[in-house]
NUNUDREN-503085 format. One record per residue (C-alpha): x, y, z; residue in three letters; residue number from 1. Coordinates in Angstrom, 1 decimal. Example, Ala and Ser with C-alpha at 12.3 -4.5 7.8 and 13.67 -1.06 7.14 Angstrom:
<atoms>
c1, c2, c3, kolro, marfi
12.3, -4.5, 7.8, ALA, 1
13.7, -1.1, 7.1, SER, 2
</atoms>
This chain:
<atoms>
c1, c2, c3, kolro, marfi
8.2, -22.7, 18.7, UNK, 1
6.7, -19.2, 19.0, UNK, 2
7.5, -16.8, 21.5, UNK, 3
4.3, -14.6, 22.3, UNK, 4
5.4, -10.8, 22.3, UNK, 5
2.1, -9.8, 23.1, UNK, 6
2.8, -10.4, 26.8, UNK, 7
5.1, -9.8, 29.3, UNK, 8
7.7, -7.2, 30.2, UNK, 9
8.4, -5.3, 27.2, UNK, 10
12.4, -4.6, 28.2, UNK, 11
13.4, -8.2, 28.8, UNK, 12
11.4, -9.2, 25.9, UNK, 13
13.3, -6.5, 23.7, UNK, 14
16.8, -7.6, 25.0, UNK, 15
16.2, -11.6, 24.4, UNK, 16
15.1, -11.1, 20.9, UNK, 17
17.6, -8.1, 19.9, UNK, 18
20.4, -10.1, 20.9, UNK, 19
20.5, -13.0, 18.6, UNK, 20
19.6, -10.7, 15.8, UNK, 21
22.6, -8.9, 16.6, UNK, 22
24.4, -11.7, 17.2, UNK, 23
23.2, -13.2, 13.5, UNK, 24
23.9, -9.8, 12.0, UNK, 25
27.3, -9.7, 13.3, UNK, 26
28.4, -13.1, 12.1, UNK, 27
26.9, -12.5, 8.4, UNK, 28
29.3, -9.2, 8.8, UNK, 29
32.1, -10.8, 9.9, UNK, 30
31.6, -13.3, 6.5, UNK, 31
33.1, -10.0, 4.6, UNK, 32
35.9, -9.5, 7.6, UNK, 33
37.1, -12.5, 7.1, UNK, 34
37.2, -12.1, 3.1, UNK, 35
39.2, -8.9, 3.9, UNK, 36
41.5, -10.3, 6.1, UNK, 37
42.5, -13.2, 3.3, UNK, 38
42.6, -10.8, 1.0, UNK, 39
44.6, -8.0, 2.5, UNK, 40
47.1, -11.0, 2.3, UNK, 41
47.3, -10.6, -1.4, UNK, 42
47.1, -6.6, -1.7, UNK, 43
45.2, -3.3, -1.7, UNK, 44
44.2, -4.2, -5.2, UNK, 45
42.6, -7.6, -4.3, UNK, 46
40.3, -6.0, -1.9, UNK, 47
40.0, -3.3, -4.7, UNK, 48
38.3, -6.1, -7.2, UNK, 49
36.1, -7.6, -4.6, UNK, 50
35.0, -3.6, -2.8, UNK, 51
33.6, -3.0, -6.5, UNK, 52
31.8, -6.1, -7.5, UNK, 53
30.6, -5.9, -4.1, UNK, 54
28.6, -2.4, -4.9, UNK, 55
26.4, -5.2, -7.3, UNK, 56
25.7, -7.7, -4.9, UNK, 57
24.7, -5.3, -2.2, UNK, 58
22.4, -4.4, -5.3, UNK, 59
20.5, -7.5, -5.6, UNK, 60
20.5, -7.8, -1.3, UNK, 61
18.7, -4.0, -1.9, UNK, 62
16.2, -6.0, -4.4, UNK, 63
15.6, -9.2, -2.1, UNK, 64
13.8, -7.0, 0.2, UNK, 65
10.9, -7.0, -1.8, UNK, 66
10.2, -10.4, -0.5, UNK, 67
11.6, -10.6, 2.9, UNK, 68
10.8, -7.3, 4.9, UNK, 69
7.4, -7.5, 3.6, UNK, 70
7.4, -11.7, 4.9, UNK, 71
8.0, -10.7, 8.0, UNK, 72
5.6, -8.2, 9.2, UNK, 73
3.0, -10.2, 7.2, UNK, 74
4.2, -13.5, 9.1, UNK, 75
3.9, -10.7, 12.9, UNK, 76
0.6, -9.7, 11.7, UNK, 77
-1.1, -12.7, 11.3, UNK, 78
0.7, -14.4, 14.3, UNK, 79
-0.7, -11.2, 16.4, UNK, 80
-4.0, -11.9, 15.2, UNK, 81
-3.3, -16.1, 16.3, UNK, 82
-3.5, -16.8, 12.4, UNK, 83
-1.3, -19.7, 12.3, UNK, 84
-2.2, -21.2, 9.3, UNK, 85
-1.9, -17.4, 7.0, UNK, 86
1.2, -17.0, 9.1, UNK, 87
3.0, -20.2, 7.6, UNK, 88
1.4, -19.4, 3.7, UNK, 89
2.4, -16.0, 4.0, UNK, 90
6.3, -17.4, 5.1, UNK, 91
6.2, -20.4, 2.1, UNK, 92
5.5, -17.5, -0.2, UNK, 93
8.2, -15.2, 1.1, UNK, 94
10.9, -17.6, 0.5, UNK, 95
9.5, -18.8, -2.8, UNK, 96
9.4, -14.9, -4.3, UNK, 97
12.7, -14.4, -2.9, UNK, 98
14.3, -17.0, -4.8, UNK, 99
12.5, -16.2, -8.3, UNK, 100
14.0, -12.6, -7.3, UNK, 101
17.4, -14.1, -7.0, UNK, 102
17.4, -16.0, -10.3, UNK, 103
16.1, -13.0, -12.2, UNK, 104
19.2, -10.9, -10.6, UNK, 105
21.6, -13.7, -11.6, UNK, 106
20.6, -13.4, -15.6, UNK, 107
21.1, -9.5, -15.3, UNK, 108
24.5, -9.5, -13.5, UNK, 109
25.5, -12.4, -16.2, UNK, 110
24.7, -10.4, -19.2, UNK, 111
25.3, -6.7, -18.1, UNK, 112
27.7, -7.4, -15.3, UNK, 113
31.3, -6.4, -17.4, UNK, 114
29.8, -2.7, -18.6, UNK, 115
28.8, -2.3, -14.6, UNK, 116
32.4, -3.1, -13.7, UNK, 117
33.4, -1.1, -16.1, UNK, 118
31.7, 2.3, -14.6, UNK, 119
34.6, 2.7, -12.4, UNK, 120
37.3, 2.9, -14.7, UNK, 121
39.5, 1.4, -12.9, UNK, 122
42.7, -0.7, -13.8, UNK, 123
42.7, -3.4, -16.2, UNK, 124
43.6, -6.1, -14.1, UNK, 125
41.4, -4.9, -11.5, UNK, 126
38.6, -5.3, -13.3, UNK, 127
38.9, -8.7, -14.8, UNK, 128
39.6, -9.3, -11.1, UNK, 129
36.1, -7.6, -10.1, UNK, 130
33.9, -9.7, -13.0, UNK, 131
35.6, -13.1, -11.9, UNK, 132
34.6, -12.6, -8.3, UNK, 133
31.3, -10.6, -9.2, UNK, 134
30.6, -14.2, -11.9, UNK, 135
31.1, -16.5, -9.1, UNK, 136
29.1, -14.8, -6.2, UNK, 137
26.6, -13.7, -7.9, UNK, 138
25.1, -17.3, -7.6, UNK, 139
24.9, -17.1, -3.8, UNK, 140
22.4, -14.4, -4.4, UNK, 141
19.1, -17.0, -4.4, UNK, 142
20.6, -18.6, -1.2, UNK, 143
21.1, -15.5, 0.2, UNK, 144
17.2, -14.1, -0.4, UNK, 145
16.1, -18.1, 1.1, UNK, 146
18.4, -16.7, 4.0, UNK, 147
17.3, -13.1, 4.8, UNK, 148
13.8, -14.3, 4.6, UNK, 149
13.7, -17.0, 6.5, UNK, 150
15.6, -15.2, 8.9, UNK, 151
13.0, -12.3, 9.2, UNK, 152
10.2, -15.4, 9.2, UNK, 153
11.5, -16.6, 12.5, UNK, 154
12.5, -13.5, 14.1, UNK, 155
8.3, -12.9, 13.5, UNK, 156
7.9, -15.8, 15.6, UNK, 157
9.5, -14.6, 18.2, UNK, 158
12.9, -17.1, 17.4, UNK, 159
15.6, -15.0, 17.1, UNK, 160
18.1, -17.9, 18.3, UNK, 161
17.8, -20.7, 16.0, UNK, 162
19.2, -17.7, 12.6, UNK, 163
22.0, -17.2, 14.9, UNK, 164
23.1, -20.6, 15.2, UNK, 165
22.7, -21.5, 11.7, UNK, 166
24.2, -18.4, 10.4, UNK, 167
27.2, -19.3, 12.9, UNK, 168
27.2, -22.8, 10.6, UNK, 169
27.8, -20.7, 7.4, UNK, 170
30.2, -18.7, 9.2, UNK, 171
33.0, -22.0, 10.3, UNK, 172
32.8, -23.2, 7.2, UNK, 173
33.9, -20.0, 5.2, UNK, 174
36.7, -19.8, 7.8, UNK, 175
38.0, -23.1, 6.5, UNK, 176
37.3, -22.4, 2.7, UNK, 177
38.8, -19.4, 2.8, UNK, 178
42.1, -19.5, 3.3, UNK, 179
41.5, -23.1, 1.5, UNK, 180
40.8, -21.9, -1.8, UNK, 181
42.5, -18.3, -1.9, UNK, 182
46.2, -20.3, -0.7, UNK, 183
45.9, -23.9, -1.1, UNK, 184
44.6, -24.0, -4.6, UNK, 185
45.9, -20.6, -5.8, UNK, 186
42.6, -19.1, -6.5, UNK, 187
43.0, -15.2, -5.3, UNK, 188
39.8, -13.6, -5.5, UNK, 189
38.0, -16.4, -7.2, UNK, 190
38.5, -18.5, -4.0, UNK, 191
36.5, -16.1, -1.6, UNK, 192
33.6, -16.3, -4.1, UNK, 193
33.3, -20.0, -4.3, UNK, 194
34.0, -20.4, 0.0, UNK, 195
31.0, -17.7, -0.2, UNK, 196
28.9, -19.5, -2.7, UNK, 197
29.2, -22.9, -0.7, UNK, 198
28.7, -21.6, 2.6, UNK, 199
25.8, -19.9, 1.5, UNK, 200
24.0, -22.8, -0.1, UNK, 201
24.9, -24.9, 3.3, UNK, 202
23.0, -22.3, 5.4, UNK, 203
19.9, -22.0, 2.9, UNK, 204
19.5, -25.8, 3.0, UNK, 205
20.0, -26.0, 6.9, UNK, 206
16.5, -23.4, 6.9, UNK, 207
14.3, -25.1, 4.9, UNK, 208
14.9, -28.2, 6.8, UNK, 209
14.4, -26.4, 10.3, UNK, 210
11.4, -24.3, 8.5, UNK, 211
10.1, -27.3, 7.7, UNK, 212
10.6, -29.8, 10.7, UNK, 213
9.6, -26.8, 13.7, UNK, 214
6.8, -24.9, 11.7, UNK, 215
5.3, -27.5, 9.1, UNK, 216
6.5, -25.1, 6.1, UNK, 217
6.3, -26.6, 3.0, UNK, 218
4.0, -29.8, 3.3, UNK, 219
1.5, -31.0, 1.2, UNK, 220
-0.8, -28.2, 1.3, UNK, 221
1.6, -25.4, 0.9, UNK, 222
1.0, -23.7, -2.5, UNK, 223
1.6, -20.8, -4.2, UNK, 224
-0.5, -17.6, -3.6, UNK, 225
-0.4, -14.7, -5.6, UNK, 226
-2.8, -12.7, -3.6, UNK, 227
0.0, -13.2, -0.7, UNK, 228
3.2, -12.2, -3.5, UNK, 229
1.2, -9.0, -4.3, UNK, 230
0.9, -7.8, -0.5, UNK, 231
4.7, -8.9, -0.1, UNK, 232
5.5, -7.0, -3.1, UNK, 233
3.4, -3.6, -1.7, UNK, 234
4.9, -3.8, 1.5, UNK, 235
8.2, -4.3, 0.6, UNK, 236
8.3, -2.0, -2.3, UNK, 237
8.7, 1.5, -0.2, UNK, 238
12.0, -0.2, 1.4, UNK, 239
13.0, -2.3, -2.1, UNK, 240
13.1, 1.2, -3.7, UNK, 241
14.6, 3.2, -0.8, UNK, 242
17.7, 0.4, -0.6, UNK, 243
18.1, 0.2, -4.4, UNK, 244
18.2, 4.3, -4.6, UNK, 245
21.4, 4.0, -1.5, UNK, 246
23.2, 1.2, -3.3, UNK, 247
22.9, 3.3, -6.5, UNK, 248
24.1, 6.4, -4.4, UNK, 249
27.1, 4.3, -3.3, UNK, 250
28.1, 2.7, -6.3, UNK, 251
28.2, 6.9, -8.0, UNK, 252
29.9, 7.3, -4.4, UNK, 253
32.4, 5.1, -5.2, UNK, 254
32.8, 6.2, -8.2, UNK, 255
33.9, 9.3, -7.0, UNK, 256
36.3, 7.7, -4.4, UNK, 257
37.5, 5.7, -7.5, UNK, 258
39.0, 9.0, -8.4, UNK, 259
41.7, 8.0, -5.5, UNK, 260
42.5, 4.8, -7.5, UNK, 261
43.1, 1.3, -5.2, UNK, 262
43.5, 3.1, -2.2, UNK, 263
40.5, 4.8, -2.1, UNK, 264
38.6, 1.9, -2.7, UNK, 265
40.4, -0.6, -0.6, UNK, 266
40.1, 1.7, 2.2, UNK, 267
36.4, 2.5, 1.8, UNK, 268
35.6, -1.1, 1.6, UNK, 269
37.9, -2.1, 4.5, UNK, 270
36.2, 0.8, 6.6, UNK, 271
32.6, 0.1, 5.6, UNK, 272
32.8, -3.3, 6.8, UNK, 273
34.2, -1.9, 10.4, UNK, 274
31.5, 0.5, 10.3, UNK, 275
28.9, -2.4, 9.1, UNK, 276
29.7, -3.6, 13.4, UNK, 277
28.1, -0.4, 14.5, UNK, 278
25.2, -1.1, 12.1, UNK, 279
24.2, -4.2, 12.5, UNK, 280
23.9, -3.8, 16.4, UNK, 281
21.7, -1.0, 15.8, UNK, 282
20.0, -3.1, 12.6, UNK, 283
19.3, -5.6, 15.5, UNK, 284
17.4, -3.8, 17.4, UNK, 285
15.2, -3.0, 14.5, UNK, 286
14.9, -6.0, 13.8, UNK, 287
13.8, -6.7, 17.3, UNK, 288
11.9, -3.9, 17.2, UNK, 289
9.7, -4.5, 14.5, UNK, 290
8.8, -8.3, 15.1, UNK, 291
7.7, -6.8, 19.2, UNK, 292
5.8, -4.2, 16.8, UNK, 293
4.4, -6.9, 14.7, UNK, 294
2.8, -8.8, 16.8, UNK, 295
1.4, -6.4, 19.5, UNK, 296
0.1, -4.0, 15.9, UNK, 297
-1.8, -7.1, 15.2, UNK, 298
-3.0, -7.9, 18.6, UNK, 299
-3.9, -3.8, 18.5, UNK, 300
-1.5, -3.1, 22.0, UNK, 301
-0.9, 0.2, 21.0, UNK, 302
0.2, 1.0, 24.4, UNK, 303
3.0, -1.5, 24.6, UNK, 304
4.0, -0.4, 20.9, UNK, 305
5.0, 3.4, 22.4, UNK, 306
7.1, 1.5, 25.1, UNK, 307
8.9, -0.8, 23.2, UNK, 308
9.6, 2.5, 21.1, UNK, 309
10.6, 4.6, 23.4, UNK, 310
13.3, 1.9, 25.7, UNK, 311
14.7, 0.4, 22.1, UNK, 312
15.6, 4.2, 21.5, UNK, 313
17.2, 4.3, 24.6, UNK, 314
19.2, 0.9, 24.1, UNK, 315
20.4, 1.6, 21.1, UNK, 316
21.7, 5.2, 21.7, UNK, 317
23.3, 3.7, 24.7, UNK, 318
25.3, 1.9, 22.2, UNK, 319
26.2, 4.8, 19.7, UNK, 320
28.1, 6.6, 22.7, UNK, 321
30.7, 3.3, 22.8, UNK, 322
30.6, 2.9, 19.1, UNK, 323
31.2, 7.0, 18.5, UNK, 324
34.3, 6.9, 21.0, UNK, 325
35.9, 3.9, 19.1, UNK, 326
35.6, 5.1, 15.8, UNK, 327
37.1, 8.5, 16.7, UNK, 328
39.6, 7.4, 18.5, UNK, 329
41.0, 4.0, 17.6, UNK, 330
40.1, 4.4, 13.4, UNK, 331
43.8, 3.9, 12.3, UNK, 332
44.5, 0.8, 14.6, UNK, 333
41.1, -0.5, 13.7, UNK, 334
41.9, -0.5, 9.8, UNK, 335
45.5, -1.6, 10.3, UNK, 336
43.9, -4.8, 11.5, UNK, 337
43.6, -5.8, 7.6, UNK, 338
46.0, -4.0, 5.5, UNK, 339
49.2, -2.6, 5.6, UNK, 340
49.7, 0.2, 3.1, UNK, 341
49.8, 3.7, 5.2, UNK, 342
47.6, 5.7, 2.8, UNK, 343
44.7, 3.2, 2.9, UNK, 344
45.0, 3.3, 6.6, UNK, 345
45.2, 6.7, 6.7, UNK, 346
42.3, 7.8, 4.2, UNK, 347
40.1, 4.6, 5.9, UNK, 348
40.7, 6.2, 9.6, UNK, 349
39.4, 9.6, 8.5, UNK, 350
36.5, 7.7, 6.9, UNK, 351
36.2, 6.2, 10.6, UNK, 352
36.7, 9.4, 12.5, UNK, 353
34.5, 11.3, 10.2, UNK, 354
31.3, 8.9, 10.2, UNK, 355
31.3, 8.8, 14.4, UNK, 356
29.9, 12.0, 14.7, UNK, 357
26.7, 10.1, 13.1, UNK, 358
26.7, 7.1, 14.7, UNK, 359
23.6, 8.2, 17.4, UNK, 360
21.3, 9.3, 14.6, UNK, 361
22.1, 6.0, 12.8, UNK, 362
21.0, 4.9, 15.9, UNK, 363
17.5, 6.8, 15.9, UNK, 364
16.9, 6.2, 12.3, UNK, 365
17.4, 2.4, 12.5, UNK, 366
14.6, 2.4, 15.6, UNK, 367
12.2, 4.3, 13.5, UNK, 368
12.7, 2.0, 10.5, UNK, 369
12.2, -1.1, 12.9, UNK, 370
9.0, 0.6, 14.3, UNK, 371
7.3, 2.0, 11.1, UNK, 372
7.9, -1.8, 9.6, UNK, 373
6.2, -3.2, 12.8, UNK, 374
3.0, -1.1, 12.0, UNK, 375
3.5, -1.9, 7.9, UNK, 376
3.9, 1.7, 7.2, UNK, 377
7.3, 1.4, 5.2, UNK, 378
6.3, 3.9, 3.0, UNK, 379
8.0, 7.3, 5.3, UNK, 380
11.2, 5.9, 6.4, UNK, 381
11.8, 4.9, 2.9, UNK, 382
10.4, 8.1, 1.2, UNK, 383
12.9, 9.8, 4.7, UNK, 384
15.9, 7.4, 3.5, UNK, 385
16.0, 8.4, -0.2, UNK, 386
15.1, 11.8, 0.0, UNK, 387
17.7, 13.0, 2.3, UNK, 388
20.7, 10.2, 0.7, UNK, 389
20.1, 11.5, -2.7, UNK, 390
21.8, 14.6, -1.1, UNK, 391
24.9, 13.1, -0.9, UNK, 392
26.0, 13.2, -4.4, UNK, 393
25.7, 16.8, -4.9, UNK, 394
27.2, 17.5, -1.2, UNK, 395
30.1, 15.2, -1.9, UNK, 396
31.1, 16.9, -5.0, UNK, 397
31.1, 20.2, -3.5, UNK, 398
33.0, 19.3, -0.7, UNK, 399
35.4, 17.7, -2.5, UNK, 400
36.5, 20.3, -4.1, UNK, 401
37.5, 22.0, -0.7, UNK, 402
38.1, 18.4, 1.7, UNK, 403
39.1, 16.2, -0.8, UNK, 404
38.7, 13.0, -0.5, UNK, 405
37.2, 13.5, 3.3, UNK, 406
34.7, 15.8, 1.6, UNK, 407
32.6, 12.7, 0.7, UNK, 408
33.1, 11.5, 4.0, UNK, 409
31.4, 14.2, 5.3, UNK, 410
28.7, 14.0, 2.5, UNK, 411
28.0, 10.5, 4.2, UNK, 412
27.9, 11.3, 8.2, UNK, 413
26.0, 14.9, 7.5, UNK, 414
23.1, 12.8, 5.1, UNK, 415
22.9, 10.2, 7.8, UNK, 416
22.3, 12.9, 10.7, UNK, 417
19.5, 14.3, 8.9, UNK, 418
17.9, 10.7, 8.2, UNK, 419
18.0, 10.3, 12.0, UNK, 420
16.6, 13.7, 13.0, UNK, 421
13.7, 13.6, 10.7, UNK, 422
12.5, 9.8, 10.9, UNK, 423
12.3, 10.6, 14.6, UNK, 424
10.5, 13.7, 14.7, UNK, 425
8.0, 11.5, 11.8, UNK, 426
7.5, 8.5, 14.3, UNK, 427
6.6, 10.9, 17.2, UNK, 428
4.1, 12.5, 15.4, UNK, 429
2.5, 8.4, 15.0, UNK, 430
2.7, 8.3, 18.3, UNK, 431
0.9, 11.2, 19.0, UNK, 432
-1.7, 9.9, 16.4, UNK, 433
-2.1, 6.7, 18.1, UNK, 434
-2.7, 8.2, 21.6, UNK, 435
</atoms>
């Protein structure tokens, strides 16, 4: 079941694998609309507990790409290059370094997890609230790296279909356990990490079965390879730092936002996830993007790499202009959808109307990522991503002082515009190289 990007009409192609991806994205996004939802049924201060722990598991998902980004344009390569059998070791060994990565991250979250709770300084009972979530989830970490990598893995193929209906599995059956364990057996903010736990495991195990039955993963001759770990570990380095460096940024972020108390943080959380919509589409498209890449970088169709470049650009700015006019002008409805309390709404819509002005360069910079990992050059959009994020603190600060709490608002959509400018003027100039 592989899907040969090397030929036929590069547009079509795009679309049918984009699609799912997005679709996939979108559903593992809605996971944390749905926790919001439950939980904006308890209070500001539930979403609170869960907004900060979530700044650690976004941490370890920052980590995880050190396996799975680098699996999957070793798994395009060597399909490219009709490599079958290196394409399936180099896929084994993705998913097995992923889940060592996970296990490690669950030992360091158990032992150092209360002092990183404890950076915000929030209230007491806010912060038990945050460790008893963060204790709980932090356990769906492995599933989640067995996830995101065998997601990539079939996306190299050419499958972008098959993640999107399993991921829709995990999806129904947090639905049920949601409301299941946060209600039924009184378990607040415990409840949403055990439904998230569960679901998680569910969707892992559903992979390795359909890794193993379509592509003869894991049979008797699969084995580890460390040659194959250290080229994963190289290639997804660049991108393992440059996430790790922006969840760092955004956990000192939120610490600032912290300064706002509940509210703040409530209504940054409630608005990242609405924002996380926009981002996924366009994270689809690179995702599309660099498996079309992949494959036609390793079957050297360098001509075909410039188009797929150039129309994916124009898809996905196609969609910033839609997502740009919601956030501007429906932010307030849009965050009302989960909570109630005027002032998160209010400080969460100026978050909204704030970060649309950067939605098209999001746009650009997401297509450039998805490109430069098609070629396995994930060394400049990472070195472009942390460069111009670290930014952010110091800008936020200052304006601050003169916006408020919209000050780091602006920090956010002014950093993001310059990542978008510069990545594309940097994959240009590989174009030109490559002519």
């Amino acid at each position: 079941m592989k899907k040969d990007l090397t030929e036929g009409k590069v547009l079509p192609l795009l679309i049918s694998l984009a699609l799912p991806i997005m679709a996939s994205s979108l559903l593992n996004m809605t996971y944390n609309l749905i926790d919001i939802f439950w939980l904006g049924k308890i209070g500001s201060d539930a979403i609170a507990s869960v907004g900060t722990a979530g700044f650690y598991i976004n941490l370890g998902y920052s980590i995880l790409a050190l396996a799975f980004v680098g699996g999957g344009i070793l798994v395009a390569h060597n399909l490219g290059a009709k490599n079958n059998k290196e394409a399936i070791s180099c896929g084994e060994n993705t998913i097995f370094f992923s889940g060592i990565i996970g296990i490690a991250y669950i030992f360091f979250i158990l032992m150092f997890g209360k002092y990183l709770i404890g950076f915000f300084n929030l209230d007491i009972h806010i912060q038990n609230e945050a460790k008893a979530y963060l204790y709980i989830a932090i356990w769906s970490i492995v599933f989640s790296g067995i996830n995101l990598s065998a997601s990539r893995i079939m996306n190299s193929y050419g499958n972008s279909k098959s993640p999107f209906y399993i991921s829709s599995l995990g999806l129904i059956i947090n639905i049920i356990l949601d409301p299941l364990f946060i209600f039924y057996f009184k378990m607040g903010v415990r409840g949403v990490a055990v439904a998230t736990v569960i679901a998680n495991l569910i969707v892992s195990s559903t992979f390795i079965y359909f890794l193993h039955k379509k592509y003869d993963f894991f049979s008797k001759e699969s084995k580890i390879n460390m040659e194959h770990i250290k080229t994963l570990s190289k290639l997804g380095f660049p991108i393992t730092l440059q996430r790790t460096v922006f969840t760092i940024i955004s956990i000192i972020m939120g610490k600032l936002v912290s300064t706002w108390g509940a509210e703040g943080i409530s209504a940054q959380r409630i608005a990242l996830q609405i924002e996380s919509i926009a981002f996924m589409t366009f994270g689809g498209f690179q995702g599309a993007i660099s498996a079309f890449i992949g494959q036609n970088y390793g079957g050297k169709l360098y001509c075909r790499i410039k188009e797929a470049y150039t129309k994916g650009l124009i898809l996905v700015s196609s969609i910033s202009i839609f997502t740009f006019l919601l956030f501007y002008f429906k932010n307030e409805e849009l965050i009302s959808l989960f909570v109630k309390d005027k002032n998160v709404i209010i400080i969460g819509g100026a978050y909204l109307k704030i970060i649309a002005f950067s939605q098209i360069f999001v746009a650009f910079e997401q297509t450039g990522i998805g490109a430069f990992n098609g070629i396995g050059k994930t060394f400049f959009p990472s070195l472009n991503s942390v460069s111009l994020t670290i930014i952010r603190i110091p800008l936020a600060i200052y304006l601050m002082k003169i916006y408020g709490i919209n000050g780091i608002w602006w920090s956010i959509s002014i950093s993001s515009i310059l990542k978008g400018c510069t990545l594309t003027l940097l994959y240009k100039r590989q174009l030109r190289v490559k002519s």
